[in-house]
C-alpha positions, 0 to 999 in steps of 0.5 A: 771176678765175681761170679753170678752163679754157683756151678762153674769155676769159669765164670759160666753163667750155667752148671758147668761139666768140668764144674761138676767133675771137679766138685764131685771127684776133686781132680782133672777128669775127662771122657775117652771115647771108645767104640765097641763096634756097636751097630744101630737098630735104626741101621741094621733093619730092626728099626730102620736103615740108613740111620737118622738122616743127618748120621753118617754112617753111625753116630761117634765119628771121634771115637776110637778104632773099632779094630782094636780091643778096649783096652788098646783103644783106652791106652792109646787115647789115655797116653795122648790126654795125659801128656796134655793134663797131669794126674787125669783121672778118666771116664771111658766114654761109649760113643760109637752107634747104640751102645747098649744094642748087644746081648747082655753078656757081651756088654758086660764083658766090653764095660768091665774092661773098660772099668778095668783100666787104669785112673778110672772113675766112671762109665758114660754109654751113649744109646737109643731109648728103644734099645735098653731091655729091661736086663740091661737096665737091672744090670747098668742098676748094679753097676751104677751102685759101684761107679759113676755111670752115666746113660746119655739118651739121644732124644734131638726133639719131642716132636715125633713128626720132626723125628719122622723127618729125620728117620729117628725110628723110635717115638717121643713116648718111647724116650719118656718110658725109658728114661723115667725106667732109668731113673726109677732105677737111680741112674744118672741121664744125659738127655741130647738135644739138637737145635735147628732141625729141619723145620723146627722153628724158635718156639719148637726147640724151646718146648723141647727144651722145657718138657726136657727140663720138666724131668731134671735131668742129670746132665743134658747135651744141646748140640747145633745141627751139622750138614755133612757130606755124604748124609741124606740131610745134605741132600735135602739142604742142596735142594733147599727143603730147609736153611740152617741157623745163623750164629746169632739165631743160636746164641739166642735160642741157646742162652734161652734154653739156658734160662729154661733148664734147673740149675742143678742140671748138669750142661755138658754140650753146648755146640757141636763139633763136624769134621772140617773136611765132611761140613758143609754147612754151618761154617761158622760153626768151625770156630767152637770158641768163638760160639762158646764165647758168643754164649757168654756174651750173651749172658751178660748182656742180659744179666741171665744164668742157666735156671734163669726162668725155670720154674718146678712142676 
């Protein structure tokens, strides 16, 4: 079949994570998340407490066991994705809280064991831009000259009243700051964003999308809002302060933040996954497939890729 766009071997009408890792380590790679029993400052009291209002209790709810080493976290999920995917190669993934929220000598220690195991190929770190001191930044530098290193930066909206909304505890600036320190330092980004934040309407996620776009970032994660149990954003949903999206207001808000991105930028999210037992709402978004294929279809209908109506600054 013939495929309108070149960053996917899917048939994906955008620039496809699995794309990319094919191209760039020519095999099958796929992320191990790891939790190194970070906390947040936006949990501990240095920012804030509670945690953003639809976090609960920290972000990462699929990584691994905090109890256990790196090593035995690796191994135990390594030995699981190898009997799916033979001759895998891995990147050992930072999911749980602000991974990079620790002196500098313990986050060495934790990422060069991670980079110790075997079959692997890179190091993704999921963090806050207001916790990465400028140590930190000089040594993730270093390491990104001798691996594939990826920073995944939580941003979920440019509008800082939005992030006041859901108790972000850092600033639109202060994202822009650190992810311009990064790239001046030649590290790889992921930037996340989630759509239908409470109050946000169409036109407010697309303009986070565009002023995201407009810093072409290396990857990017466009994640949908999830309510779940026990989260102070369940609490204002019951009382009915906001409404979450339909399936066919995401689809729709997605293919045309698809359109917005550089075709070069990387799309390794294009939903989110919310536990069975702890969702509330939205239920339709249980069938990830069919989201993902509601995308697609989209995309056809009107004949569009990612990059679609990108435009350079």
């Amino acid at each position: 079949m013939y495929n309108p766009f070149p960053y996917s071997l899917d048939n994906k009408r955008y620039h496809t994570w699995n794309y990319f890792l094919q191209n760039k380590f020519g095999c099958k790679v796929t992320k191990i998340a790891l939790n190194g029993g970070f906390t947040c400052p936006n949990i501990d009291g240095t920012k804030g407490v509670g945690g953003c209002s639809y976090c609960l209790g920290g972000s990462g709810g699929f990584a691994g066991t905090p109890s256990l080493s790196v090593t035995e976290q690796f191994r135990e999920i390594a030995e699981k994705m190898g009997r799916k995917w033979q001759d895998t190669k891995y990147i050992p993934y930072f999911q749980a809280n602000t991974n990079t929220y620790a002196p500098l000598s313990r986050l060495k220690s934790l990422y060069e064991e991670a980079l110790s195991q075997e079959n692997t190929v890179g190091i993704a770190i999921a963090t806050r831009p207001d916790a990465i001191s400028p140590e930190v930044m000089d040594y993730l530098a270093e390491l990104s000259k001798r691996t594939y290193l990826l920073v995944e930066l939580g941003l979920q909206s440019i509008f800082d009243e939005t992030g006041e909304k859901i108790n972000r505890c850092h600033s639109y600036a202060e994202f822009d700051a650190c992810y311009k320190a990064l790239k001046s330092r030649g590290i790889n980004v992921c930037v996340h964003l989630i759509m239908g934040l409470p109050n946000e309407t169409h036109d407010m996620m697309l303009e986070s999308v565009k002023c995201v776009a407009a810093l072409k970032p290396d990857c990017i994660k466009l994640h949908l809002l999830h309510i779940l149990k026990g989260t102070k954003i369940a609490e204002e949903y019951a009382r009915g302060e906001f409404r979450c999206m339909e399936l066919s207001e995401y689809v729709k808000v997605i293919v045309d933040a698809l359109e917005l991105l550089p075709p070069t930028t990387v799309v390794q999210r294009l939903t989110g996954d919310g536990a069975r037992d702890s969702l509330i709402a939205p239920l339709w978004s249980l069938k990830k497939f069919v989201v993902l294929n509601e995308i697609d279809k989209e995309m056809v209908r009107r004949n569009t890729v990612q990059g679609a109506k990108w435009k350079e600054c």
